[in-house]
N, C-alpha and C positions, 0 to 999 in steps of 0.2 A: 496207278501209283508206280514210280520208279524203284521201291523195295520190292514191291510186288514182280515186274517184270524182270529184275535182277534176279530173283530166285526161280521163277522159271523158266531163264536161261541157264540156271547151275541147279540142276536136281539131285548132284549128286552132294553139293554144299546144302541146298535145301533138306534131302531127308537126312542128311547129320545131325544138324538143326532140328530134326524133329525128335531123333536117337537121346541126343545130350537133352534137349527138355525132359522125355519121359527119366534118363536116370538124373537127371537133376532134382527130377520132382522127389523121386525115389530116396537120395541121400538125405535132401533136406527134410523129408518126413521124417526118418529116421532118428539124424541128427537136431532136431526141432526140440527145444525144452516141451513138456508135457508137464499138465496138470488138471484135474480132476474139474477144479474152478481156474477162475483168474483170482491171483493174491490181489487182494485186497488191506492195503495200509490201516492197521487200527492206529489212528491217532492221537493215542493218549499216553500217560505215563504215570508210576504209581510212584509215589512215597510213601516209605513203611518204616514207622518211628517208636521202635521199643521201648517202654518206658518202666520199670520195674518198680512192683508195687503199688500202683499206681490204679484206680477204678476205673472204671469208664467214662464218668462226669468229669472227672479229674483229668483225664486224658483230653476230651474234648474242649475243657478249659483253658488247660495250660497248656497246651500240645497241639490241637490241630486248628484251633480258631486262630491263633498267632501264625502260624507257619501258613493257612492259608491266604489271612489279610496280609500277608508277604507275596505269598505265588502270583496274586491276583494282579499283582503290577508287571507279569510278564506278558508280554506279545502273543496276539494271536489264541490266547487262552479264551475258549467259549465257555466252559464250567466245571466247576471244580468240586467235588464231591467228597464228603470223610465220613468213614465206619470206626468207630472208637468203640473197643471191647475192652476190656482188663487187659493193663499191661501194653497194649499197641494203639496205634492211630494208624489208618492207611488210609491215604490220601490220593484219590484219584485227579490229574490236570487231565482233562478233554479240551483237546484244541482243535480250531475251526475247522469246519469239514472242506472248505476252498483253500485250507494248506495244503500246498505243494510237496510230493513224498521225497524231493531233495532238501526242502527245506529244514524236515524234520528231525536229522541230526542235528541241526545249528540250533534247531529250540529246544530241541533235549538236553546240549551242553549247557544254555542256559541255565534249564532247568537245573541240572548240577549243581553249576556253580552257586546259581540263587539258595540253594538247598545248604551246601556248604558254609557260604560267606553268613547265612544267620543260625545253625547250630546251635550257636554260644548262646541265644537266648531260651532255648529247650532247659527245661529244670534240671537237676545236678542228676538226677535219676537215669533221663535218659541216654541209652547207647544210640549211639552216628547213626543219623538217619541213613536209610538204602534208597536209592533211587533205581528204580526198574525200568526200565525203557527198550525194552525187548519184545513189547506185547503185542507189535506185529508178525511176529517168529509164531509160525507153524510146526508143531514137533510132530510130521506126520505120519512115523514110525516110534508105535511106541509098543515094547515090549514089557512085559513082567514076571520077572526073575525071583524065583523063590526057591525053597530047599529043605526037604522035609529033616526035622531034627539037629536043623544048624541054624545056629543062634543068630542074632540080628547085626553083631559084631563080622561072624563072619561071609554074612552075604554084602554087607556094605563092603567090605574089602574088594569082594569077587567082582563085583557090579562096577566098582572104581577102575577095576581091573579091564574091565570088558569096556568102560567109556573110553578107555586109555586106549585099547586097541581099534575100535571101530570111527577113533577120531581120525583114524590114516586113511580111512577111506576116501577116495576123491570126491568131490560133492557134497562131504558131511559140512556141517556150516557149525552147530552147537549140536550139543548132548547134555539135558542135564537126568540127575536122578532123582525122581520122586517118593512118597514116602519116609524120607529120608528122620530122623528125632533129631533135636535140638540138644547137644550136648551143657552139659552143667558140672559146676563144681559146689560139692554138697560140703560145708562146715559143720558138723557136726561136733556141737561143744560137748563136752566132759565138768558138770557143773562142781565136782570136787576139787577138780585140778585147779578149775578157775578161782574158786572159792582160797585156796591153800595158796594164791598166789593174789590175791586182793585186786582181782579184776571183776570186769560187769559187763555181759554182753555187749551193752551203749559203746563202753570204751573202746573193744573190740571192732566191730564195725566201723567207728570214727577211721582208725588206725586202717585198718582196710581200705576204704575210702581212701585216702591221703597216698595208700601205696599204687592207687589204680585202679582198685576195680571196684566193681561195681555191685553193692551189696542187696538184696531182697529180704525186705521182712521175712523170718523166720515160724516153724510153729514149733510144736513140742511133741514128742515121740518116746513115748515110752520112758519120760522124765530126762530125755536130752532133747536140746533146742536146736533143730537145724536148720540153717542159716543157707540159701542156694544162691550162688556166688557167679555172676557171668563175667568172665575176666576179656580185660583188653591189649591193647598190646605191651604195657606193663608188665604182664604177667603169663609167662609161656604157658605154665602147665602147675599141675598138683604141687610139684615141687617145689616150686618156688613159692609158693603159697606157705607150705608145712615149714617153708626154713624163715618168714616174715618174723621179725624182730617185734615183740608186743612189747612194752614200756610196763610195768607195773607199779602202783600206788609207791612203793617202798622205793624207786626208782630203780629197778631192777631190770633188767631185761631175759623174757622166754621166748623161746621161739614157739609161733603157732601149734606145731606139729606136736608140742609136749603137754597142750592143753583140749587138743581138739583131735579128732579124726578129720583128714580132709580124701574124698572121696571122688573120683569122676564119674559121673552119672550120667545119665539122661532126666530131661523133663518130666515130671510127674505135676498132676496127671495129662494122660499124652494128648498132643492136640492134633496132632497130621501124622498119617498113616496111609497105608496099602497093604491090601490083601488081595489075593486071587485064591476063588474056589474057596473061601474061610482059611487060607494059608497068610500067613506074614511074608509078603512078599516086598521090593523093590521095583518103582516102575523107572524105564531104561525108555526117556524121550529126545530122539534124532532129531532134530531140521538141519533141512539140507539148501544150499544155495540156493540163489533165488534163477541162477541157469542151469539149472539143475537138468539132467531131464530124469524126470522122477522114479519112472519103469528103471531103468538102467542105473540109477545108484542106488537104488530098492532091491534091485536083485545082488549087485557088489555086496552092500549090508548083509545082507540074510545069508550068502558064503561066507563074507568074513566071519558075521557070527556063528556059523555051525564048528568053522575051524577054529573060533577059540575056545567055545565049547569043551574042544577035545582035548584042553588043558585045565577044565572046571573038575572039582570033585565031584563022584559019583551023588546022585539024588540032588545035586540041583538041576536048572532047569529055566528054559526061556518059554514062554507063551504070547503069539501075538493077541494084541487086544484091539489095536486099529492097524492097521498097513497100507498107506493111503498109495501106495505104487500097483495095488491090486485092485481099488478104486479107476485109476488114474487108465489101468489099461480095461480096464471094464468098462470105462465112458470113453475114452477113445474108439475103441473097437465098437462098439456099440452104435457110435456118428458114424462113424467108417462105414460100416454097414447100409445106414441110414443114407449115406451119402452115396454108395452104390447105387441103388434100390432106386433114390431118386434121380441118378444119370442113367437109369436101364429105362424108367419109363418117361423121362424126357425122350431119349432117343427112339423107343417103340410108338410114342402118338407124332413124333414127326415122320417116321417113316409113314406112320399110317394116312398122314392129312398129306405131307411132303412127296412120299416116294420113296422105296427103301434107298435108292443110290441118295439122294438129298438129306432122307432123314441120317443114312451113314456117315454122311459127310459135315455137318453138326453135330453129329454126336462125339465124333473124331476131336471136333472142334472143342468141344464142352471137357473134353479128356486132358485134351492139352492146355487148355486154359487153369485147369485144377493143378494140374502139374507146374506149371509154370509160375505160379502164384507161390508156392511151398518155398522157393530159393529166395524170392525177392523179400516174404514175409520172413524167413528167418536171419536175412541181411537188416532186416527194421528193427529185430529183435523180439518179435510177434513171440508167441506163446501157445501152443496148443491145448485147447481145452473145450468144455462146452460150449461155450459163447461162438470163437473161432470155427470149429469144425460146424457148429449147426448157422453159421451165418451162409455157408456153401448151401447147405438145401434151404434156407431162404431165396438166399441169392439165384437158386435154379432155375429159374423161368428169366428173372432179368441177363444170366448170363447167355442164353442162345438168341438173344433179340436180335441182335448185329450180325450176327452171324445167319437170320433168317432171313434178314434185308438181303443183305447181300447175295447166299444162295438164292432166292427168289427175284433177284433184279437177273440173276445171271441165267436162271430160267425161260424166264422172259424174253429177255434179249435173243436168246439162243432161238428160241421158238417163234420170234417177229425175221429170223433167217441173214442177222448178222452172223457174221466169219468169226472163226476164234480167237482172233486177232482184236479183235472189237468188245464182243459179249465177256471175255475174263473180266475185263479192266474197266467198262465205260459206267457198272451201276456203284464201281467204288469211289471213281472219281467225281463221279456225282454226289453219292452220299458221306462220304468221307467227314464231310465238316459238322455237317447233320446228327450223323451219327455220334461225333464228341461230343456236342453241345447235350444228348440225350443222356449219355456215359455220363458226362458229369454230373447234370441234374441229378440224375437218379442216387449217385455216391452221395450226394451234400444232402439230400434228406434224411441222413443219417447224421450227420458232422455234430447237429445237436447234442447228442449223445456221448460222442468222443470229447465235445466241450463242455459236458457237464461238471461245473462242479463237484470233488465231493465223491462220494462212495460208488454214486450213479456212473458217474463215466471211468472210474478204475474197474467197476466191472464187465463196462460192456461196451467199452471204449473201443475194444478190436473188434466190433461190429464193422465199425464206420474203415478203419484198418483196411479186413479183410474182403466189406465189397466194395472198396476203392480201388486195390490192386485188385480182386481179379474182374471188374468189368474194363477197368483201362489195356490189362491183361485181353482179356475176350473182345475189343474193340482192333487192338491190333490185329489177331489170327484171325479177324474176320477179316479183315484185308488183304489178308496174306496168302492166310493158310487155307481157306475155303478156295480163293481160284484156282490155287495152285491142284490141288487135291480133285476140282473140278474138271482141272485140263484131263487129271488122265482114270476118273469116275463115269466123267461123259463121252458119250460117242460123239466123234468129229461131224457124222452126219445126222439127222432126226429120223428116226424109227419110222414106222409105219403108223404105230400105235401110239406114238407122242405128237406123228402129226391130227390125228383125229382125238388125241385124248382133251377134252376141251372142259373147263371148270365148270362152266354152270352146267356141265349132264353127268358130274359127281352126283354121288346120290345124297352127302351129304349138304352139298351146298343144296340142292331142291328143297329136303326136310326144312333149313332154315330158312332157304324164301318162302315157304307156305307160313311158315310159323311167324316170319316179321310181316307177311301178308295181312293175318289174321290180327294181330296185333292194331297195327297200320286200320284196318278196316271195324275195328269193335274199341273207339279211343278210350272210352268213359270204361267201359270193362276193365282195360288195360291198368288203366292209371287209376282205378281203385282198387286190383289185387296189389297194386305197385305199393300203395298208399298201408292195406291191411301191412303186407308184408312186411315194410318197417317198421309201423308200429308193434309188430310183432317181433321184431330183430331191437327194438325200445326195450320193450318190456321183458325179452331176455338177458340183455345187459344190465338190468338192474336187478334183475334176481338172482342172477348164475353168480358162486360163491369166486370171491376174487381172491388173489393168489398170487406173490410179487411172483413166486416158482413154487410150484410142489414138492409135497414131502419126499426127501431123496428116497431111495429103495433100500434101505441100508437094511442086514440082517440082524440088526444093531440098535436097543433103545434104552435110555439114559432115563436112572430115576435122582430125582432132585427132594433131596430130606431136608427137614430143620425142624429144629426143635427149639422152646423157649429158652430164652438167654438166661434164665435159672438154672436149667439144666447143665449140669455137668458135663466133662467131654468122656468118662466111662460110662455115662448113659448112654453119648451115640455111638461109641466103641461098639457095644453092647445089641444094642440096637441093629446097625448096619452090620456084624458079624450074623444077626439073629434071622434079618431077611437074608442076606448071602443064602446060609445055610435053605432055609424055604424055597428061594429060588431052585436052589440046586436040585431040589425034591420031586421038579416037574419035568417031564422029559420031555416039553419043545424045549427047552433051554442047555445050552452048552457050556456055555463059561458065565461067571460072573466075577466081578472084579468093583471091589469098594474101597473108596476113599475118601478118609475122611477128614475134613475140611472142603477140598472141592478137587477137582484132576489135578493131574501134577503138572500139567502143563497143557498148552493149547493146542493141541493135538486132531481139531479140526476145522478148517476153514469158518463151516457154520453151525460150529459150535462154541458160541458163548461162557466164558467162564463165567460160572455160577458164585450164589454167598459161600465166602472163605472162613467166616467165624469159627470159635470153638463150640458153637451148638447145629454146624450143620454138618452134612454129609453127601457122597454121591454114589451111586453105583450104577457100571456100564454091562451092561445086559444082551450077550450072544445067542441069537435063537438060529434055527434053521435057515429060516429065510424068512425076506420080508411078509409072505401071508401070514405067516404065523406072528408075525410082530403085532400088525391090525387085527388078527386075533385074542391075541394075548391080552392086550392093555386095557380095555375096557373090565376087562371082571379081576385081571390084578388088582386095578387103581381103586377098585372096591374093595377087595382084597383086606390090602395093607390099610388104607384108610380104616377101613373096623379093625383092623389088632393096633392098631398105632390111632388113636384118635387124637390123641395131645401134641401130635407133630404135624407139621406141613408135607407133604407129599405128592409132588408131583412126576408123573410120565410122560417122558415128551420123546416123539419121532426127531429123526433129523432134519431142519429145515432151515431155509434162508431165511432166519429173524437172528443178524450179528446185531440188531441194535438192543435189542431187549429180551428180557426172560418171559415177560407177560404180551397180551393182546392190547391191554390197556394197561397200565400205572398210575395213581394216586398218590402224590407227597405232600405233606406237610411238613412248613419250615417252622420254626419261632424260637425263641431263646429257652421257654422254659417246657421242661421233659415231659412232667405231666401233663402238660395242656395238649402236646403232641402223643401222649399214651390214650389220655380221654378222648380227642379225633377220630385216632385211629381205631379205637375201637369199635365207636359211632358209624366210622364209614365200612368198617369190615359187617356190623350190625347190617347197615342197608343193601352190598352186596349179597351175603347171605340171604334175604329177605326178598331180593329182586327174582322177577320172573324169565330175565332174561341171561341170567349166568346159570350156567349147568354146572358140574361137575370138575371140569377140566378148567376151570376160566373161560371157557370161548364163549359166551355170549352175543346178544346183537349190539353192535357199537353204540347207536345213538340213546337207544335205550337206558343204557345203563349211564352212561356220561347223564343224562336227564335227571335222571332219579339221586345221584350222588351230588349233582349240583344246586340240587333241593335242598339236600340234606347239611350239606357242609360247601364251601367255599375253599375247595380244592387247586393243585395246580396238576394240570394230568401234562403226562409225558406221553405221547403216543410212538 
């Protein structure tokens, strides 16, 4: 090759070439976005339609059945999903898994607007629908901020304070804060006042209404009627409420304020909350850009936060709960490692079968093709993560192939007693073309994967990425950098001992011809241990437990409450403060941290947000370390189970299931509630009852689908 001979006519341009790859490799490692996984687009988006006063049947009549036979005329929408509870409708659009993650601001605007332009048909009750369409945002730093003996007024202040400062950070993308109560304005009438001025609740409220806001059935208190009042933009504050002109019978005019107490509140009773330790605390959740690189604006964060810290009042307080930048370089370093380990013994079985100068000289070769891949992959805009870094030690046997060709053609040649003028150059220009056509092949049996539709190839798409570049990477420095490396590895003339060193009186190639001998000579033997052994490589494939990925290692396990939709939200208060506290009682455990409703934001790749109702709950559970997690959860989940037998309760590791909560799903659809209460009761009847669900849900698949489509006429969601 004419690049080839050009660089070993300039060795001193050649080993620059070699200097600028190793820090090239170097900078763009460094400078290389980092992440724990590949982001992965959740493609859906929520609508959440307040409706006051309003049931839950009520809600799902007038509220989310209309607004969704609306949604359903938008593009690309696969299914649409509503949770109606008292007072709200949330409405989930999941659109198709083969949209495009550019596409998905243009359908989200939609969504908007579609949500917007029909409003006006939502009953006079409810407030402006919210449209959420954030729910691919990762908040993978989340802290929780609390303060022993300071009230909840003034940690929300502090906590606004601290998003306001750590928004200056480079990198930060959103902050929000969780925890957070829903502010109210409490009417609290004075039935004498009212009475001495010939007014009637009804009138009141009418008159409300007409000035803007938005009135809630009231109840009665101590022989006054309070009235909790969500005002809109009509209506700034308290005051402007107490100064509302009331019209009375006599045609008189009072102002509100002379008839009533008006009060700013918060929501009773509470439905979302955060505690850490059984403290009231605020949780404080970052995401950070999507080029982020994560280590390095993870550690920016945790200084800026310690320096505004130092303008917090004495006894509050930050605590991490997840800190995905200590993840991020825990699985990095970790590949890293991994990716050593497997170039030290690639290079030790070549020197061993090759020769230590040949095995040296590949190994050279496998060093600089890593490095050289790092610039080109962060010019693609590649991502480092697990996928990425463990595609390298997949890739490590196909990255020295070319590179073995060629040291062993030049071996050869050398030893058949051509000149060095001849043996550098004549086994590349031979296999040169050979060699591309294998580099390719071997990158596009991957291509699958990068063209997959859908969730499959946004996670493992940089498979096909990163052994694209580095075998076309390793196919050049075999041409290059292996002769080059060879002119001055090998001796100009053949040894003594490289002329008499001759392949077949290696001892390993004997051991092998004796052993394809005997093969060769005993057919029927051969070809029936051949035969045993797949069938035996059969029948481990179908019993070895399958696994898209295993449970991450996390020191870190997540309990999922609920409780019936009769229950009140001061039962789960009550409840989920009551296991806090137990938890905290047992010394593998370090932190524990509940919230109720469900997290306060998505705060892990694969971690699914769970039911957000007012009868559910969550709480995130810090042990030592992972042993003690697979420890722990077996005689907890029994545990809580018998003190709580009337709630749902589950314990779940961290793992790659973003599509669902369960192993299996059962739903029923139909128009009327009972018929779908009596189903499911039926069907929760025959799970229970089945041999093949244990404990945790995990069961055997077909088993239980069998037994349940006996039973009832289901649609399962897998």
């Amino acid at each position: 090759m004419r690049i080839t001979r050009y660089f070993m006519e300039r060795p001193t341009l050649f080993w620059s070439f070699i200097v600028g790859i190793i820090l090239a490799g170097i900078i763009a490692f460094n400078q290389m976005p980092k992440l724990e996984d590949p982001a992965v687009a959740v493609k859906q988006a929520m609508v959440i339609i307040p409706c006051q006063g309003a049931s839950a049947h009520e809600v799902e009549l007038k509220v989310a059945q209309p607004m969704e036979d609306v949604l359903r005329t938008l593009p690309q929408v696969r299914r649409i999903k509503s949770t109606c509870v008292q007072n709200m409708a949330q409405i989930t659009v999941e659109y198709d898994l083969a949209t495009k993650n550019s596409d998905l601001e243009q359908y989200f605007d939609l969504l908007r607007r579609k949500v917007n332009d029909n409003k006006a048909m939502l009953p006079q009750d409810c407030i402006d629908p919210i449209v959420l369409d954030d729910m691919m945002d990762v908040y993978g730093i989340f802290y929780s901020f609390s303060g022993e003996g300071y009230s909840y007024d003034e940690l929300e202040k502090y906590a606004k304070y601290i998003r306001r400062e750590l928004l200056k950070v480079k990198g930060v993308k959103r902050i929000t804060i969780g925890g957070t109560q829903r502010e109210v304005i409490n009417i609290i009438m004075e039935p004498d006042k009212i009475a001495q001025n010939g007014l009637i609740p009804t009138q009141i409220m009418m008159q409300l209404q007409s000035a803007g806001a938005v009135v809630n059935a009231g109840n009665y208190e101590t022989g006054d009627q309070r009235l909790m009042v969500s005002v809109n933009d009509a209506i700034k504050d308290e005051n402007d409420i107490r100064n509302l002109q009331i019209s009375t019978v006599g045609g008189g005019i009072v102002r509100l304020g002379d008839i009533a107490r008006v009060e700013r509140s918060y929501v009773e009773p509470q439905t979302r909350g955060f505690w850490a330790d059984g403290k009231q605390a605020l949780a404080i959740c970052v995401s950070l850009s999507n080029d982020a690189n994560v280590p390095k604006v993870g550690a920016a964060v945790d200084d800026k936060l310690k320096e505004v810290m130092e303008n917090i009042p004495v006894g509050m307080d930050t605590q991490k709960v997840f800190f995905q930048p200590d993840k991020v370089n825990e699985a990095v370093s970790g590949f890293m490692v991994n990716l050593l380990e497997s170039v030290l013994i690639v290079i030790f079985v070549l020197m061993y079968v090759m020769g230590f100068k040949s095995g040296l000289n590949i190994g050279m070769g496998l060093v600089l093709t890593i490095a050289l891949s790092f610039p080109i992959l962060l010019m693609m805009g590649t991502t480092l993560h697990r996928i990425s870094l463990g595609t390298f030690v997949i890739a490590m046997g196909m990255l020295v192939d070319n590179a073995i060709v060629i040291q062993d053609g030049i071996l050869v040649d050398r030893k058949r007693g051509l000149p060095e003028s001849k043996y550098l150059y004549k086994i590349g220009n031979r296999t040169m073309y050979p060699l591309l056509g294998a580099t390719v092949i071997g990158a596009s049996t991957f291509m699958c994967i990068y063209l997959s539709p859908g969730s499959t190839g946004e996670y493992a798409g940089d498979m096909f990425l990163v052994l694209c570049v580095s075998l076309l990477v390793s196919w050049v420095l075999a041409l290059v950098q292996i002769p080059v490396f060879s002119k001055y590895l090998l001796s100009k003339e053949l040894t003594e001992k490289e002329k008499q060193d001759n392949d077949e009186n290696k001892k390993i190639n004997r051991v092998l011809k004796k052993v394809v001998t005997k093969l060769v000579d005993h057919k029927i033997v051969s070809v029936s241990v051949a035969a045993v052994c797949l069938a035996f490589s059969g029948w481990g494939m179908m019993n070895v437990k399958n696994l898209f990925f295993p449970d991450f290692d996390y020191k870190q396990f997540v309990i999922e409450y609920s409780l019936p939709a009769e229950a009140g939200p001061d039962r789960v208060k009550h409840d989920l403060l009551e296991i806090s506290n137990y938890l905290k009682t047992k010394p593998e455990i370090e932190n524990v941290e509940a919230c109720q409703g469900t997290a306060p934001a998505r705060y892990c790749l694969v971690r699914p947000m769970g039911a957000s109702g007012d009868s559910d709950g969550e709480l995130i559970v810090d042990c030592k370390d992972f042993e003690t997690v697979k420890k722990l959860l077996p005689c907890l989940r029994d545990e809580l189970r018998s003190m709580y037998p009337d709630a749902y309760i589950r314990l779940r590791k961290y793992n790659f299931s973003i599509a669902t909560s369960h192993k299996i799903e059962a739903m029923f659809q139909g128009p009327d509630p009972a018929v779908l209460r009596d189903l499911s009761a039926k069907a929760e009847d025959i799970m229970r009852k089945s041999k093949y669900v244990q404990s945790d849900m995990d069961g055997i698949y077909e088993g239980l689908r069998a037994e349940l489509q006996a039973g009832r006429k289901v649609l399962f969601t897998d």
